[in-house]
C-alpha positions as CSV (number, residue, x, y, z in Angstrom):
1,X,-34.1,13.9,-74.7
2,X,-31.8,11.0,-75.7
3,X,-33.5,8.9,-73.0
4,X,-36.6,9.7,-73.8
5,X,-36.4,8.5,-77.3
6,X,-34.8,5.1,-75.8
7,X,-38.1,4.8,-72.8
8,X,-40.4,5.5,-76.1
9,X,-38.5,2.8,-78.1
10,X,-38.6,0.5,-75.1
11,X,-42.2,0.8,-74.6
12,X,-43.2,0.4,-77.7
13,X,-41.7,-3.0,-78.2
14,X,-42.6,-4.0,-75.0
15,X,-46.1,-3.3,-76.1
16,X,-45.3,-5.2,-79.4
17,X,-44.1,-8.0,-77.2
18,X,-47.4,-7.8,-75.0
19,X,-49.8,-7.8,-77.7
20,X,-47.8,-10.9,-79.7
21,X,-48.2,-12.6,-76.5
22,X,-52.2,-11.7,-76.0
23,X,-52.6,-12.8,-79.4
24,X,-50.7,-16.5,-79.0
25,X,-52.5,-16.6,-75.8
26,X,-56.0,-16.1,-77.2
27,X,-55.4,-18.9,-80.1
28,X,-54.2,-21.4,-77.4
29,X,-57.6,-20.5,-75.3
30,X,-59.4,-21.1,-78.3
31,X,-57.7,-24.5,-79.1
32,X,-57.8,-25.6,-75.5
33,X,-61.9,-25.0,-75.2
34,X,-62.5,-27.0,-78.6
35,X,-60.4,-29.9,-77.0
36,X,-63.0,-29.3,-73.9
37,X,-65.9,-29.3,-75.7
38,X,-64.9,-32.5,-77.4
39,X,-64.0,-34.6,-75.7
40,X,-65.1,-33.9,-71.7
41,X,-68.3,-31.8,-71.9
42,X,-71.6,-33.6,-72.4
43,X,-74.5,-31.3,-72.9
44,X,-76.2,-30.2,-70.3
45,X,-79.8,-30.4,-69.7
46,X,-81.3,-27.0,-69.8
47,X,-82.3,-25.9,-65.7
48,X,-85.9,-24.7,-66.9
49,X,-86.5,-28.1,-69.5
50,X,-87.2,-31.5,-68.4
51,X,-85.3,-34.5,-70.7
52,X,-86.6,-36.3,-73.1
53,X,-87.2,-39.8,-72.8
54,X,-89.6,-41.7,-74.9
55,X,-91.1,-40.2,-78.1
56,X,-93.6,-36.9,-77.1
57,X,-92.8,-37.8,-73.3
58,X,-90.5,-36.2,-71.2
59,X,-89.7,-36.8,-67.5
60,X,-89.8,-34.0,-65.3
61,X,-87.0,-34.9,-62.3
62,X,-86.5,-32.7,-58.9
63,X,-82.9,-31.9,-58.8
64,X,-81.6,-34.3,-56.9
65,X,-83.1,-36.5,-59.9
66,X,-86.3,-38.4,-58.5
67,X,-89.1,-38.5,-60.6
68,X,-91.9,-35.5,-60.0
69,X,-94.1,-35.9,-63.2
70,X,-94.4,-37.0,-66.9
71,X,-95.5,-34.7,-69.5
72,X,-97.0,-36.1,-72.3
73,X,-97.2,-33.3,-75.6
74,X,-100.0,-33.4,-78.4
75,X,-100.3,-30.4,-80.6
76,X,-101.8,-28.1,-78.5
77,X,-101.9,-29.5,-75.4
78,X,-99.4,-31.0,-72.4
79,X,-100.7,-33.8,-70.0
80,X,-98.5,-33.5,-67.2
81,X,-99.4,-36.8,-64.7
82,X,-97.9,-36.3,-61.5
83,X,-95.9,-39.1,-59.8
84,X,-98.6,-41.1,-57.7
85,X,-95.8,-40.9,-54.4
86,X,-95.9,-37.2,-54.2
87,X,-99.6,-36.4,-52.4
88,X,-101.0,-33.0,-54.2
89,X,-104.5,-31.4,-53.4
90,X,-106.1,-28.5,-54.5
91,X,-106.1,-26.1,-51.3
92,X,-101.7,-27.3,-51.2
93,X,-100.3,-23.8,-50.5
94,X,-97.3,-24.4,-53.3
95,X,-99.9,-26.1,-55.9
96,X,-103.4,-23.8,-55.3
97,X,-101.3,-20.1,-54.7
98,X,-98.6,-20.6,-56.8
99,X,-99.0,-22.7,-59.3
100,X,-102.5,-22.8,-60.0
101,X,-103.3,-19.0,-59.5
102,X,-99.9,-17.1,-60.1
103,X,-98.7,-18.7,-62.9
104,X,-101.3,-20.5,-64.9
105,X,-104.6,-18.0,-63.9
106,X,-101.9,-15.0,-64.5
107,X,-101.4,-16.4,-68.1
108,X,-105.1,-17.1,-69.0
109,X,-105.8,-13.3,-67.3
110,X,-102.9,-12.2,-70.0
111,X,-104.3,-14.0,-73.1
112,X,-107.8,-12.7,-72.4
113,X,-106.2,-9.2,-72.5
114,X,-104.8,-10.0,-75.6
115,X,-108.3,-11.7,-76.9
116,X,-110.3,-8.2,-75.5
117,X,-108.0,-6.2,-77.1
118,X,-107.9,-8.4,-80.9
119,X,-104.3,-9.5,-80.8
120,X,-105.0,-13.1,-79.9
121,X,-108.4,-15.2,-81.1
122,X,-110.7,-16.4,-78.3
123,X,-110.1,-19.9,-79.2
124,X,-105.8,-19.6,-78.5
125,X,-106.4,-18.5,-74.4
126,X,-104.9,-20.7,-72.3
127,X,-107.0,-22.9,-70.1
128,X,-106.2,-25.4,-67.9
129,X,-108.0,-28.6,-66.1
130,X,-106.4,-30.1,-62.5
131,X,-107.9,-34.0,-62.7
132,X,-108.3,-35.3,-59.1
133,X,-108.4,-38.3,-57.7
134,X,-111.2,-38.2,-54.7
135,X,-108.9,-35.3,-52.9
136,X,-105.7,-36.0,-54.6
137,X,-104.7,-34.1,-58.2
138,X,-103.3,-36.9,-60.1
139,X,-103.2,-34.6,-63.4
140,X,-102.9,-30.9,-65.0
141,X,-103.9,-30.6,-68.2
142,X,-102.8,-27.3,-69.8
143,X,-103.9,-26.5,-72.9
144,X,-102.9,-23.2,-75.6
145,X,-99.6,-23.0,-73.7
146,X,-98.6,-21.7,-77.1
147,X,-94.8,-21.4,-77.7
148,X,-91.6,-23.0,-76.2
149,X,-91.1,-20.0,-73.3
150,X,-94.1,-20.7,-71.8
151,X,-94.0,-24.5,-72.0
152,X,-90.8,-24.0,-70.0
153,X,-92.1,-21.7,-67.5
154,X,-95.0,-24.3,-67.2
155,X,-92.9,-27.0,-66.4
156,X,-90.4,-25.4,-64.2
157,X,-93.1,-24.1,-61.9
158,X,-94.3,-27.7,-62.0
159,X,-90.8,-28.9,-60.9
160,X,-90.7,-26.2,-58.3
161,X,-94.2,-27.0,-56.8
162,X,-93.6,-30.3,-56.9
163,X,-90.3,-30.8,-55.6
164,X,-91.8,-28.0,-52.5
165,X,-94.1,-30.4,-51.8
166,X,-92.2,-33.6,-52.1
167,X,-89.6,-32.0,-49.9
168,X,-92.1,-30.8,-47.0
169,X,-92.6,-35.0,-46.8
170,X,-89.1,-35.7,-45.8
């Protein structure tokens, strides 16, 4: 019985010890990730968001950083004018089936559920307008894109189509 008494004892500062030690531990974690976050992180650019550059225009960029597109923002509206070097046309497997029909024609068919059934006005549905060039898109003009999440959906199947196509050069 005596030694049991002693084991319990033993234990329980043990675990006293233990817990102390989680506890100085957790504070030196904490101080060691401010000191990170000051002074050697620099914040990352979202995966799904292009960067800014000049006011209202942002550069979209492959991940290997060459430039795919700019995307110019007005209220309701983004212009995004594909980089000249990167040859798109309309039947482009990556740019007419994915882009064009699963994304952007899969949002419109969304919003004109929404219109049909009164949750969204008519005038809101997202549209959009490819701008060629003779048999080149040089432009997609997406307009009604709405809110952020969508914007960024936009513009990451834009890098993704892009960059598909860009890399099927090389």
């Amino acid at each position: 019985m005596k030694r049991l008494a002693e084991l319990k004892t033993f234990l329980e500062q043990r675990l006293a010890d233990l817990e102390h030690e989680i506890d100085s531990l957790r504070m030196l974690l904490e101080i060691v990730d401010r000191e990170l976050a000051a002074k050697s992180f620099k914040k990352a650019h979202p995966p799904e968001a292009a960067e800014k550059e000049a006011a209202g225009l942002r550069m979209i960029r492959s991940r290997s950083g060459s430039l795919l597109a700019t995307m110019s923002l007005k209220e309701r509206e983004a212009r995004i004018v594909f980089n000249p070097e990167i040859r798109v046309t309309q039947d482009m497997r990556p740019f007419s089936s994915f882009l064009l029909r699963k994304v952007l024609d899969s949002m419109r068919e969304a919003d004109l559920q929404k219109a049909s059934e009164g949750r969204l006005v008519q005038s809101d549905v997202l549209s959009y307008e490819v701008v060629d060039d003779g048999d080149t898109a040089r432009e997609l003009i997406v307009k009604n894109y709405r809110d952020e999440q969508r914007l960024r959906e936009i513009v990451n199947s834009v890098k993704w189509t892009l960059d598909t196509i860009a890399s099927s050069y090389k």
